[in-house]
C-alpha positions as CSV (number, residue, x, y, z in Angstrom):
1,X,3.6,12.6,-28.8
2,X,3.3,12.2,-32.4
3,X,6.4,11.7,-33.5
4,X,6.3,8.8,-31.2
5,X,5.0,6.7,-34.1
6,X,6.6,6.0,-37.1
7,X,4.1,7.6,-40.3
8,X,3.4,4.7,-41.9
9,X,1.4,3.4,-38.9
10,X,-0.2,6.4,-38.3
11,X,-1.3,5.9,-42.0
12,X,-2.6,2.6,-41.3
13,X,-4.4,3.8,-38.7
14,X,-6.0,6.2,-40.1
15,X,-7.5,3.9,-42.8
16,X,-8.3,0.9,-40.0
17,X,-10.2,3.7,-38.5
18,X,-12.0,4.6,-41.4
19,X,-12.9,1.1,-42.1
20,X,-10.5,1.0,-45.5
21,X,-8.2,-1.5,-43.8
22,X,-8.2,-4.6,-41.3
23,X,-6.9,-3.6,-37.8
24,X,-4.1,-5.0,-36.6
25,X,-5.6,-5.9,-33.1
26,X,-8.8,-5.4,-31.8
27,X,-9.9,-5.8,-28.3
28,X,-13.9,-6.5,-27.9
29,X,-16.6,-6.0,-25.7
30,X,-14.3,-4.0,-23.4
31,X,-15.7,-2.2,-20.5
32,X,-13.3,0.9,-20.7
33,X,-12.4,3.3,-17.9
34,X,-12.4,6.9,-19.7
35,X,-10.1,8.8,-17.5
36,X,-11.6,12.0,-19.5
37,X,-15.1,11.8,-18.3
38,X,-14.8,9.0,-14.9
39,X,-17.3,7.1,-17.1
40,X,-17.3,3.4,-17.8
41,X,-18.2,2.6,-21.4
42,X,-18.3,-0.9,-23.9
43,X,-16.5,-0.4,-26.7
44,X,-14.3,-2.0,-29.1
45,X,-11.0,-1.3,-29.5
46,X,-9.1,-1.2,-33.0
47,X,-4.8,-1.5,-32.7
48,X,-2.5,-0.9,-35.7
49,X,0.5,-1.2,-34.4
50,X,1.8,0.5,-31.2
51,X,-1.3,2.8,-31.8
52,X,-4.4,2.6,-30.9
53,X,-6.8,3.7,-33.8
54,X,-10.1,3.3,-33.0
55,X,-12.2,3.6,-29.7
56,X,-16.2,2.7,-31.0
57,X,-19.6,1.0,-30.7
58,X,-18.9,-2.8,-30.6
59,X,-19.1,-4.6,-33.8
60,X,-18.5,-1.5,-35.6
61,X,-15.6,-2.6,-37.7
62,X,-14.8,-6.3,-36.8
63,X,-12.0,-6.9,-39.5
64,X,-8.6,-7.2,-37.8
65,X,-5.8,-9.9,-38.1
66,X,-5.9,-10.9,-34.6
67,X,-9.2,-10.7,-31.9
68,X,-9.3,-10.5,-28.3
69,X,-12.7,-10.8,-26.6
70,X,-12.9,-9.2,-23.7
71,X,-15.7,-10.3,-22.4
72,X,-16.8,-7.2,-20.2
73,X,-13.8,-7.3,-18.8
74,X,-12.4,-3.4,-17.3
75,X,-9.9,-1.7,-19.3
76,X,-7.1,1.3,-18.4
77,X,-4.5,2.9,-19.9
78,X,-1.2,1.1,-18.6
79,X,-0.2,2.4,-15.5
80,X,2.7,5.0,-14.9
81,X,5.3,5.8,-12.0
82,X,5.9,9.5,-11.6
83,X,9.2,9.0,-9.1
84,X,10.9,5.4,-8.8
85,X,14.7,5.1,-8.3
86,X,15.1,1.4,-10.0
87,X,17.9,0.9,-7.6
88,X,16.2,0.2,-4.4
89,X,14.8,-3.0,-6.2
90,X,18.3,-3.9,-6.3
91,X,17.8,-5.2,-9.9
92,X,18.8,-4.5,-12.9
93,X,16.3,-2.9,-15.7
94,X,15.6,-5.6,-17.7
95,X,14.9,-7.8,-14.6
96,X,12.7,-5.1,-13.0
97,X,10.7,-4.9,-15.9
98,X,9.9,-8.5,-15.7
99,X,8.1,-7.9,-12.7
100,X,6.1,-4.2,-12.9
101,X,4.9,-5.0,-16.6
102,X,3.1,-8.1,-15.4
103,X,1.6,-5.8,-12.4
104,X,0.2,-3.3,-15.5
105,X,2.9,-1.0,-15.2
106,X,4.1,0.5,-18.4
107,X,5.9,4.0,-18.0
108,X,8.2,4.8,-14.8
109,X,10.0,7.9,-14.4
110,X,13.6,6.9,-13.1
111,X,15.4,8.9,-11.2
112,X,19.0,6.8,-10.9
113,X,20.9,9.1,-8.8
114,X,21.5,6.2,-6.6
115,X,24.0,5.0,-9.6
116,X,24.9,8.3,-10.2
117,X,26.2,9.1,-6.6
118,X,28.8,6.3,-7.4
119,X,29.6,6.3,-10.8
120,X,28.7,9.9,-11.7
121,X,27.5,10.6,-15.4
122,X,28.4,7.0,-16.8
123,X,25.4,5.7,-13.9
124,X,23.2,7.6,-15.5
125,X,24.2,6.6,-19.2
126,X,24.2,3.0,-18.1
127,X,20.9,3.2,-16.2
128,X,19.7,4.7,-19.9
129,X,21.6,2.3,-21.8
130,X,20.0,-1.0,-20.0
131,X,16.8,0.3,-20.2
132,X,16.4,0.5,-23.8
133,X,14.0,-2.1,-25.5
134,X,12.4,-3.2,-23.0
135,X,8.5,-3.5,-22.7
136,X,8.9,-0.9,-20.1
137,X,8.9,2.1,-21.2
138,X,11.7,4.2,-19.0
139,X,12.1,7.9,-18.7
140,X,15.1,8.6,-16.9
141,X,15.9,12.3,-14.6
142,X,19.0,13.6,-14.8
143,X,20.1,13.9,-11.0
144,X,20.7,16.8,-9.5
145,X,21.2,15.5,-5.9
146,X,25.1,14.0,-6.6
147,X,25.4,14.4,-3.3
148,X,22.2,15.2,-2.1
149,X,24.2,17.4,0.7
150,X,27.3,19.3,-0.5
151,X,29.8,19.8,2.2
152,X,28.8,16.8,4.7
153,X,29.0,14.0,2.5
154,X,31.4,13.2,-0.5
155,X,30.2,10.1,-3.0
156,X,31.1,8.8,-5.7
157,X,31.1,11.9,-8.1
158,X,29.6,15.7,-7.9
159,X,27.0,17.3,-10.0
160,X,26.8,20.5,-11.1
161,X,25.7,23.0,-14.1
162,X,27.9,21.0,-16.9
163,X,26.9,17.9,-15.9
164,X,23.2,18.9,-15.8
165,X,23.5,20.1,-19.4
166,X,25.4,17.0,-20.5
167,X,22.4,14.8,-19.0
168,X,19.6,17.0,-20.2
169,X,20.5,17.3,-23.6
170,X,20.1,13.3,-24.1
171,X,16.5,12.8,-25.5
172,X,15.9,9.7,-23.1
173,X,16.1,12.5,-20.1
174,X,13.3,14.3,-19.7
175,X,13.5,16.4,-16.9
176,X,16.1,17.6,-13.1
177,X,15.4,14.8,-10.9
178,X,14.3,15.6,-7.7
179,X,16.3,18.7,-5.9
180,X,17.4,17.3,-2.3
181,X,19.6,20.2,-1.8
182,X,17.0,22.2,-0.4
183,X,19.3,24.5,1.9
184,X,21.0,25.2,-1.3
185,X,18.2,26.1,-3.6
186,X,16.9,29.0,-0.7
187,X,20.2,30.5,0.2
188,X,21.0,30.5,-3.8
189,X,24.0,28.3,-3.9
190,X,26.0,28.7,-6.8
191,X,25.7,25.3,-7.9
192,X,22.0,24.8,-7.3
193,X,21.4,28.0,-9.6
194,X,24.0,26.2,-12.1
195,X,21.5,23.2,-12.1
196,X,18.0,24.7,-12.0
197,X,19.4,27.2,-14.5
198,X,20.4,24.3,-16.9
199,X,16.9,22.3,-16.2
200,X,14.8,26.1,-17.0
201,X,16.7,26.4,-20.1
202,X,15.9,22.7,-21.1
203,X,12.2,23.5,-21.3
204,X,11.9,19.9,-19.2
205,X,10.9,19.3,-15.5
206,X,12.1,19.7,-12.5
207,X,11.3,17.5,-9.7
208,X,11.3,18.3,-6.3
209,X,11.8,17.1,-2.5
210,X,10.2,19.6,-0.6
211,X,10.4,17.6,2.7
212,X,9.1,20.0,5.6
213,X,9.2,23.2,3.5
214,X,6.0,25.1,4.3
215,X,4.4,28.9,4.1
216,X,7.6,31.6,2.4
217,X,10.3,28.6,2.4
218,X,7.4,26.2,0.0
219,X,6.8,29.2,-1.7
220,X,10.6,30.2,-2.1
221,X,11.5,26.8,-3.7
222,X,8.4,26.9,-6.0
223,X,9.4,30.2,-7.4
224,X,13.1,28.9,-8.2
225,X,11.7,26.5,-10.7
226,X,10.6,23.0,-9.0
227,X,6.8,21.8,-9.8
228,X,6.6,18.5,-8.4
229,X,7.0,16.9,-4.6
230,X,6.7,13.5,-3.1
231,X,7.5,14.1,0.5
232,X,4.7,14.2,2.0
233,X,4.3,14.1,5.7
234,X,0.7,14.5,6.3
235,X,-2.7,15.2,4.9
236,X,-2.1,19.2,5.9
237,X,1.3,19.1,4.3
238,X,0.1,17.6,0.9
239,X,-2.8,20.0,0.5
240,X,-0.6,23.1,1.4
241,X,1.4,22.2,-1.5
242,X,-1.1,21.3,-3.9
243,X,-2.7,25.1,-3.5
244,X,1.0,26.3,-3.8
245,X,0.9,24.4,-7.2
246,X,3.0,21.4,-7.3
247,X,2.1,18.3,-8.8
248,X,2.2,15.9,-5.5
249,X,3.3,12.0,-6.0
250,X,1.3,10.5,-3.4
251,X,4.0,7.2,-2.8
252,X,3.6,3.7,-1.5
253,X,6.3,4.1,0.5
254,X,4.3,5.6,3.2
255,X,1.5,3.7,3.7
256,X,0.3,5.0,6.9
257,X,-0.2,8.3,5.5
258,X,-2.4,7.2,2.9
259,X,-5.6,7.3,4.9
260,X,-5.7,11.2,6.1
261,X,-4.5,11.6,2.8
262,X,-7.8,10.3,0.5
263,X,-10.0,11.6,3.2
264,X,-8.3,15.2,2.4
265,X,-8.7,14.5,-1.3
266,X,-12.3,13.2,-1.2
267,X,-13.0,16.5,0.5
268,X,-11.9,18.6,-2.1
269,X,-14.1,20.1,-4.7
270,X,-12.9,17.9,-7.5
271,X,-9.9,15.6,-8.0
272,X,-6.8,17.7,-9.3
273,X,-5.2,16.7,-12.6
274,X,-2.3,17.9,-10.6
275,X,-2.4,14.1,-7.8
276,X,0.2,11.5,-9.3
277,X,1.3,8.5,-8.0
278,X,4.8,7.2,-7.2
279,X,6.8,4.0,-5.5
280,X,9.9,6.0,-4.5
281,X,11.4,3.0,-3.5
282,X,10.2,-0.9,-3.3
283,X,12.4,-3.3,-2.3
284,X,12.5,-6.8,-3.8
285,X,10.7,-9.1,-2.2
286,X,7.6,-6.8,-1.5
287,X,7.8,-5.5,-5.0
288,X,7.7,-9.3,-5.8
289,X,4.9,-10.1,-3.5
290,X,2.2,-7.3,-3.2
291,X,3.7,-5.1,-6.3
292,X,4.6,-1.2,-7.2
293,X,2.0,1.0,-8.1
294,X,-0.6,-1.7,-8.4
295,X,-0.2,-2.2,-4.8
296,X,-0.3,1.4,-4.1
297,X,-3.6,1.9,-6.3
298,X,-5.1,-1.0,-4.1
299,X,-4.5,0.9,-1.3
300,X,-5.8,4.0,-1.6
301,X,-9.0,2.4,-3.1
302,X,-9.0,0.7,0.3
303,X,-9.0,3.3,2.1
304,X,-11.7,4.8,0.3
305,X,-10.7,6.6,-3.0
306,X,-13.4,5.4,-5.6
307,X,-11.0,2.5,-8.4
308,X,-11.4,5.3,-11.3
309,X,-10.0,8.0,-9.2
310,X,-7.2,5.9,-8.0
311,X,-6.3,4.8,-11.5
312,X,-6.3,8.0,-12.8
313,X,-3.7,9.5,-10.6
314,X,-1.5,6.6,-12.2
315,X,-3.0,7.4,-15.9
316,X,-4.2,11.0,-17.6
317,X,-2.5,12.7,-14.8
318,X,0.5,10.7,-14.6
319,X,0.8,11.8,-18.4
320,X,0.0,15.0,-17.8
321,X,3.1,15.5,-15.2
322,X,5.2,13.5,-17.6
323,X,4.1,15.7,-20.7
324,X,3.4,13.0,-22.5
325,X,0.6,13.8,-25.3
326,X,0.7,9.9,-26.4
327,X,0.0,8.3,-23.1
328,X,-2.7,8.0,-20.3
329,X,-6.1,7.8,-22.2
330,X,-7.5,5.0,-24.1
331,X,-8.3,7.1,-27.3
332,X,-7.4,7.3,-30.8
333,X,-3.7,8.5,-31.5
334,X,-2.6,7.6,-28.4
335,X,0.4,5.0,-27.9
336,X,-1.8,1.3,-27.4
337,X,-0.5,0.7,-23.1
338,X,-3.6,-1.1,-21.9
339,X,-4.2,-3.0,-18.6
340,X,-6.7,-5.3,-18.3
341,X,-8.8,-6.1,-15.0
342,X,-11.9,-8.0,-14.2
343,X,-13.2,-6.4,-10.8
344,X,-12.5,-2.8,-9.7
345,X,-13.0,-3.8,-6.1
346,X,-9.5,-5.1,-5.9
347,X,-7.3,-4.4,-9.1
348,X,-5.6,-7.4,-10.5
349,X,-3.6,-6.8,-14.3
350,X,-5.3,-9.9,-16.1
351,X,-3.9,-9.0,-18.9
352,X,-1.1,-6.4,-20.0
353,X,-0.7,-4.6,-23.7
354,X,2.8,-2.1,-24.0
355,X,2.5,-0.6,-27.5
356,X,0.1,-2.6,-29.0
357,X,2.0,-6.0,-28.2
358,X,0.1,-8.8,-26.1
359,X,2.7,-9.0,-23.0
360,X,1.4,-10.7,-20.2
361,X,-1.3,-12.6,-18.5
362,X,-2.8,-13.0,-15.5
363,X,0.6,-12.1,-13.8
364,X,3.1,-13.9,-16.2
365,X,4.9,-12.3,-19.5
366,X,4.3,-13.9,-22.4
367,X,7.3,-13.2,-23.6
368,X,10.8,-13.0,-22.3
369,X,12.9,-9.8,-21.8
370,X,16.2,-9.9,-23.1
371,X,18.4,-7.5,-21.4
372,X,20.5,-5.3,-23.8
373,X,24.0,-5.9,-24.0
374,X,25.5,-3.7,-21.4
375,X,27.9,-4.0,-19.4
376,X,27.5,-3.8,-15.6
377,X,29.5,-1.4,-13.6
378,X,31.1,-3.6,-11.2
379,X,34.1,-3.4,-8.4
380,X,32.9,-0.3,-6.9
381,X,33.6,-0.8,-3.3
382,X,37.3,0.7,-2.8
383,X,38.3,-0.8,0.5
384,X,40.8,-2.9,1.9
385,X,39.4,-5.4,4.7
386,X,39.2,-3.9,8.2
387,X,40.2,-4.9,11.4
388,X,37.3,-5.2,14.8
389,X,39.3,-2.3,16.0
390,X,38.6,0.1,13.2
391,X,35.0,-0.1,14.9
392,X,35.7,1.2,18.0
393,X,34.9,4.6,19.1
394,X,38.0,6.3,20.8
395,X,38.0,9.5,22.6
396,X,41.3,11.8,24.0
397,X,41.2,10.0,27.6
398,X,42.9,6.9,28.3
399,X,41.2,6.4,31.4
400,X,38.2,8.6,32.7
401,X,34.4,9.9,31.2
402,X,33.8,11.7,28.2
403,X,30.5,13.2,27.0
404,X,29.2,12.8,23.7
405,X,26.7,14.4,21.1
406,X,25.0,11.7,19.5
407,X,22.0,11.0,17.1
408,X,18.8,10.0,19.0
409,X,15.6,8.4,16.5
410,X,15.4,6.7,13.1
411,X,14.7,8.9,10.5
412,X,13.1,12.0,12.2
413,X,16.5,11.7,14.2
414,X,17.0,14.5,17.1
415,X,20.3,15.7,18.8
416,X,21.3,14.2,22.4
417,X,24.0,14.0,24.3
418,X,25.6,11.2,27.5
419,X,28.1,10.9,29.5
420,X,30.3,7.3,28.8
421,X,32.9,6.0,30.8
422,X,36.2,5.3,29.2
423,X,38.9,2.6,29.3
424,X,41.8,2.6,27.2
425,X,40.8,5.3,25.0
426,X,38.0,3.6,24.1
427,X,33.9,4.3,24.6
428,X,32.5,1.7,26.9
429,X,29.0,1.8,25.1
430,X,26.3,2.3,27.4
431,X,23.1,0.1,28.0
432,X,20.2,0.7,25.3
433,X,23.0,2.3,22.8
434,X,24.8,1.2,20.1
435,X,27.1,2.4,17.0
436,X,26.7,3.4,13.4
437,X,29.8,3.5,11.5
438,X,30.7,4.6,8.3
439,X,33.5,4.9,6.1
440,X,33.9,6.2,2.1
441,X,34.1,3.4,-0.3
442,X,34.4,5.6,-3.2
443,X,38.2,5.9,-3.8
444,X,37.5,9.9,-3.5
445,X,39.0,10.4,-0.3
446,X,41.2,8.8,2.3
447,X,39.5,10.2,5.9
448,X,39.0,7.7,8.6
449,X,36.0,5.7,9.3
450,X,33.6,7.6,11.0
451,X,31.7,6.6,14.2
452,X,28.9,8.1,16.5
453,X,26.6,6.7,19.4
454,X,23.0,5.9,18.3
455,X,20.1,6.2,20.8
456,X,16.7,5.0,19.3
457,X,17.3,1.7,18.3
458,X,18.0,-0.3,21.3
459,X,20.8,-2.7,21.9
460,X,21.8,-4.2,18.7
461,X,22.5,-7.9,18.8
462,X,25.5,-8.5,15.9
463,X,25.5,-6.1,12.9
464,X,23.8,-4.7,9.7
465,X,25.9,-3.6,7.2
466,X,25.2,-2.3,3.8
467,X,26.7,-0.4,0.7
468,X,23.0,0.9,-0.3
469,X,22.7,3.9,2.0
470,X,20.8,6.9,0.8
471,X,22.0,9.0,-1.1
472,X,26.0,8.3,-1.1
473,X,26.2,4.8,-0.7
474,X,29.2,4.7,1.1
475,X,29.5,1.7,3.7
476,X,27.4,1.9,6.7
477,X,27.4,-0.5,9.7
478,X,25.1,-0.7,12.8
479,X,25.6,-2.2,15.8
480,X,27.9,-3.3,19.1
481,X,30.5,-5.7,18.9
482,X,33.1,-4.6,16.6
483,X,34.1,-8.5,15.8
484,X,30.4,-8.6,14.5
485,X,30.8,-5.3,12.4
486,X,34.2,-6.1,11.2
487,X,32.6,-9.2,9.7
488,X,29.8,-7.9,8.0
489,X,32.0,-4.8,6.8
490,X,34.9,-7.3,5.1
491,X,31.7,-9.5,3.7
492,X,30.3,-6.5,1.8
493,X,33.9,-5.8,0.5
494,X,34.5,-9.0,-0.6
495,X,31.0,-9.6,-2.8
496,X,31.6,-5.9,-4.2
497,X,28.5,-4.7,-2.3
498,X,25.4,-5.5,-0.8
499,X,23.7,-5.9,2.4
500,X,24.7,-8.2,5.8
501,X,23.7,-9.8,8.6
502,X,26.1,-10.8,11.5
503,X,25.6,-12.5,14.8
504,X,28.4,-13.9,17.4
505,X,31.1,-14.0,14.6
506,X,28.6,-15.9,12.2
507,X,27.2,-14.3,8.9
508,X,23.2,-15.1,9.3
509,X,22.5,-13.7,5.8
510,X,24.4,-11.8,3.1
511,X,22.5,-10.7,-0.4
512,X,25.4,-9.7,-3.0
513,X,25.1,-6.4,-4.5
514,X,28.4,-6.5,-7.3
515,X,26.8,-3.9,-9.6
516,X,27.9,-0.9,-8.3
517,X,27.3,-2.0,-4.7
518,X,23.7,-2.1,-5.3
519,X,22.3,-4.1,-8.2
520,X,22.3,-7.8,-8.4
521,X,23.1,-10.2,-10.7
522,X,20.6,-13.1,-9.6
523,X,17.0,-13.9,-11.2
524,X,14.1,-11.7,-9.3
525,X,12.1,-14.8,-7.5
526,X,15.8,-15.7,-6.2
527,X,16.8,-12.3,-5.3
528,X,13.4,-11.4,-3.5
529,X,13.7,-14.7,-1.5
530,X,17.5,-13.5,-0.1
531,X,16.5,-10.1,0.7
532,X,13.4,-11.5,2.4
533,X,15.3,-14.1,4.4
534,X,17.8,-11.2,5.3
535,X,14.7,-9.5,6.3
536,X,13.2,-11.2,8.0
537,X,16.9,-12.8,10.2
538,X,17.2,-9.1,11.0
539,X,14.9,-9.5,13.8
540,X,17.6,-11.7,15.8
541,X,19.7,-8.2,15.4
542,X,17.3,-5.2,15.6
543,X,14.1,-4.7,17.5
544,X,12.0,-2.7,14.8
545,X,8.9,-0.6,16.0
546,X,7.0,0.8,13.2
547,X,6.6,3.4,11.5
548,X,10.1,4.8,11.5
549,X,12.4,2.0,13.0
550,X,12.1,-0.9,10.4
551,X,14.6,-2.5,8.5
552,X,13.9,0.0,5.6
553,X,15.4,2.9,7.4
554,X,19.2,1.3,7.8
555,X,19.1,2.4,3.8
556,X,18.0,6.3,4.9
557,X,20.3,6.2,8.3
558,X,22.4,9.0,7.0
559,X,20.3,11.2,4.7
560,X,22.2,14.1,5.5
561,X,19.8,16.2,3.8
562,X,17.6,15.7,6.0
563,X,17.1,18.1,9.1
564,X,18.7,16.4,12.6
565,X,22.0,14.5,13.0
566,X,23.3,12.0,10.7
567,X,26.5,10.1,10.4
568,X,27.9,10.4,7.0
569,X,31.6,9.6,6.1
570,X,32.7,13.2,6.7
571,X,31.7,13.6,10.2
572,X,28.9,13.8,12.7
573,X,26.5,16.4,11.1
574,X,23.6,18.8,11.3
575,X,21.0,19.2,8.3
576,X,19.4,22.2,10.0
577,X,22.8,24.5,10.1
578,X,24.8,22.6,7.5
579,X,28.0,21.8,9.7
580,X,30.2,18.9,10.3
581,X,29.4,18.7,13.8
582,X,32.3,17.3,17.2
583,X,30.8,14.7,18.9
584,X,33.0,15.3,21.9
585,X,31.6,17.8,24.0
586,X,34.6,17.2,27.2
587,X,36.2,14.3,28.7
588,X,37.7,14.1,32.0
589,X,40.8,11.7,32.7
590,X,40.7,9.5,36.1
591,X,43.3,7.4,37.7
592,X,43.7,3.7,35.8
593,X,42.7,1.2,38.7
């Protein structure tokens, strides 16, 4: 947008590109991607200042005060994240910024309602706050999904029509983050009309989650307002949606749907302005090791989307979806993001320009980030250290059988019930079960840890505990022995967050989370090595079978939102009828022998 650039430069510019004045920059011989046309063109390119002034013939004006021969080399405009929650990188801004600007990623749209679902409003002014000067630029959401499901879940704070407006009236925001509440927006809740009234009067986006919607319910949540969706669930699902209108963030998060996906896309008549790109969520070590939207990009190229199609979706139509006139084609007027490759085969950011500024090559800033002075939200896990016998699961019977609706799957989770034997008023679990547990860490409430039986993931060996757990973040343990859960739970209290590993009354690994229970204070490399140890030591716990049961899905475990049972620290609930659900179904008692 225009008023993006201060008018002095655009003065300067406008003489640089007449030929009445040196540029500031210029970038020669550059084989650039035009994401107008899909054609590849040599050019030079003229910079004054953040602006890029001048695409023409090389050699055309060769006065600047600094030259960069490209030497063929392929350029794009810097790539751009349609729907990222910084969070599940478990770094800070500044530090995150270190890593996806050297990758060629200049623009994310931040959705930080992982903050916000503890802190409330101040998350989401801190998540702005941290992320200003940086050579990233950051657009932040104002979440709407604080929880994500009203009723069965409580977290740290609740969102509704004043807090939208408070959020959306900062200029940094630019649009409602993405609208979980799905149940709420097509039985016109009160407070879903409250929010998507406040983001329809803002003029900015809204985002959606339209996660198994199809035919009158898709088309019911389109007409209340939402224009964008990222869960996807197949090739079917994200053309029905893309006819129904929405903008759909294809995300690296799923790889294995990626294939059906570009086949569906290379079959369509043209490529829709209206196919973004988005990481959702990357954790640390892989966002370290095989990148964010680079990775993605490399991916669907892979699997057979032609390089300028891919890069695109991450360009012009990122921008587009963002409505930002200044971004995502290397033209004149536009802001001067560039990225830098020297094969299209496999894309590699050689070197990285945000606003006209030289910051990075091949892989490494050239220049440091310094974080603004903010300070971290800290001390955010409100518990007092538990006992092994908080993490039992006790039924009405001191002696006898009781049976039990439980959760059965990872992530596409289904309802089943057993029969268990009891002894002391207490479950004896049964072979190929084990527990999920979780309690409110918030300070909002005083109820009781909650427990359930969990089919689906085998017989957990020790416990995983963590205080990142979509979308309320309150604690959440898995596993069998309560001395091993007790351990991992009092670990995560103590560090103020975080994730845990514990076998046999040892801790195997433990990755401190002290900013608000998710966000760590260490250097990237350092923090990407934990996580990956964690990771990777999970396996003497959990026995993971892909695609749904991996480590990644302990953070999703109790998306209430979600249709199925999940344990969240209200109850045992449903995400198809919206009701805190009993476990118990009936219990006999039996003579003590």
């Amino acid at each position: 947008m225009n008023s993006y650039v201060l008018a002095d430069v655009r003065r300067r510019a406008v003489k640089a590109a007449s030929g009445e004045a040196p540029f500031d920059l210029l970038l020669t011989n550059a084989n650039l991607i035009d994401m107008a046309t899909g054609e590849i063109r040599l050019v030079d390119i003229g910079i004054v200042g953040s602006l890029i002034a001048s695409v023409h013939p090389c050699g055309t004006w060769p006065e600047a005060a600094d030259i960069h021969d490209l030497a063929g080399d392929y350029v794009s405009p810097g790539l751009m994240d349609t729907h990222v929650h910084v969070e599940s990188s478990h770094l800070p801004p500044a530090r995150y910024a270190e890593i996806v600007v050297a990758q060629g990623t200049t623009t994310i749209f931040w959705d930080p309602h992982e903050l916000a679902n503890v802190l409330g409003v101040e998350g989401v002014r801190y998540a702005v706050e941290a992320s200003r000067d940086l050579p990233l630029r950051v657009i932040c959401a104002a979440p709407s999904s604080v929880p994500s499901t009203p009723g069965l879940e409580m977290s740290g704070a609740d969102f509704a029509g004043k807090e939208m407006e408070t959020m959306l009236a900062w200029p940094e925001v630019a649009g409602v983050a993405e609208v979980m509440d799905m149940h709420g927006v097509l039985n016109g809740s009160e407070r879903m009309l409250e929010i998507l009234n406040a983001g329809l009067n803002s003029g900015k986006l809204i985002e959606g989650h339209a996660r198994g919607l199809s035919g009158a319910q898709l088309q019911a949540y389109l007409a209340a307002g939402v224009t964008s969706d990222h869960e996807l669930t197949s090739a079917a699902d994200a053309l029905e949606k893309l006819r129904a209108g929405l903008t759909i963030e294809i995300r690296g998060s799923h790889p294995y749907l990626l294939p059906e996906i570009v086949e569906a896309l290379n079959a369509l008549p043209h490529l829709s302005s209206q196919v973004t790109v988005c990481t959702d969520d990357v954790p640390p070590d892989i966002l370290l090791e095989k990148g964010g939207i680079i990775a993605l990009l490399n991916l669907l190229i892979e699997h057979g989307l032609k390089a300028t199609d891919a890069l695109r979706l991450a360009t012009l139509n990122a921008a587009i979806r963002l409505q930002r006139n200044d971004l995502g084609l290397i033209a004149a007027g536009r802001t001067a993001d560039l990225v830098v490759f020297d094969s299209l085969e496999k894309l590699q950011a050689k070197a990285v320009y945000v606003a006209g500024q030289h910051m990075a090559q091949n892989g490494k800033l050239l220049k440091p980030v310094n974080a603004p002075d903010v300070l971290p939200p800290r001390d955010t896990v409100r518990l007092k250290p538990l006992k092994p016998e908080d993490f039992t699961l006790n039924v009405p019977v001191a002696h006898g059988t009781a049976t039990l609706r439980h959760i059965k799957g990872a992530r596409f989770t289904q309802w089943n019930e057993t029969t268990v034997n009891v002894r002391d008023g207490k479950v004896l679990l049964p072979e190929g079960f084990s527990l999920i547990w979780v309690q409110h860490r918030h300070g909002r409430h005083e109820a009781k840890p909650q427990l359930a039986l969990l089919e689906g993931w085998g017989e957990l060996r020790g416990a995983i505990a963590t205080t990142y757990s979509h979308d309320s973040h309150n604690l959440v343990v898995l596993g069998r022995n309560p001395q091993d859960m007790a351990l991992a739970a009092n670990t995560l209290i103590a560090s103020g967050g975080g994730m845990a590993l514990s076998q046999n009354g040892e801790i195997l690994a433990h990755v401190a989370m002290p900013i608000a229970g998710m966000l760590s204070d260490l250097p990237a490399a350092e923090l990407a090595r934990q996580f990956h140890e964690l990771r990777e030591l999970s396996n003497k716990v959990a026995d993971w079978e892909p695609p749904y049961r991996v480590f990644k899905a302990i953070e999703g475990t109790c998306l209430a939102c979600n249709a199925g049972p999940h344990l969240t620290d209200l109850g045992l609930t449903d995400g198809a009828t919206r009701q805190i659900v009993d476990p118990l179904i009936a219990c006999q008692e039996t003579l003590a022998k």
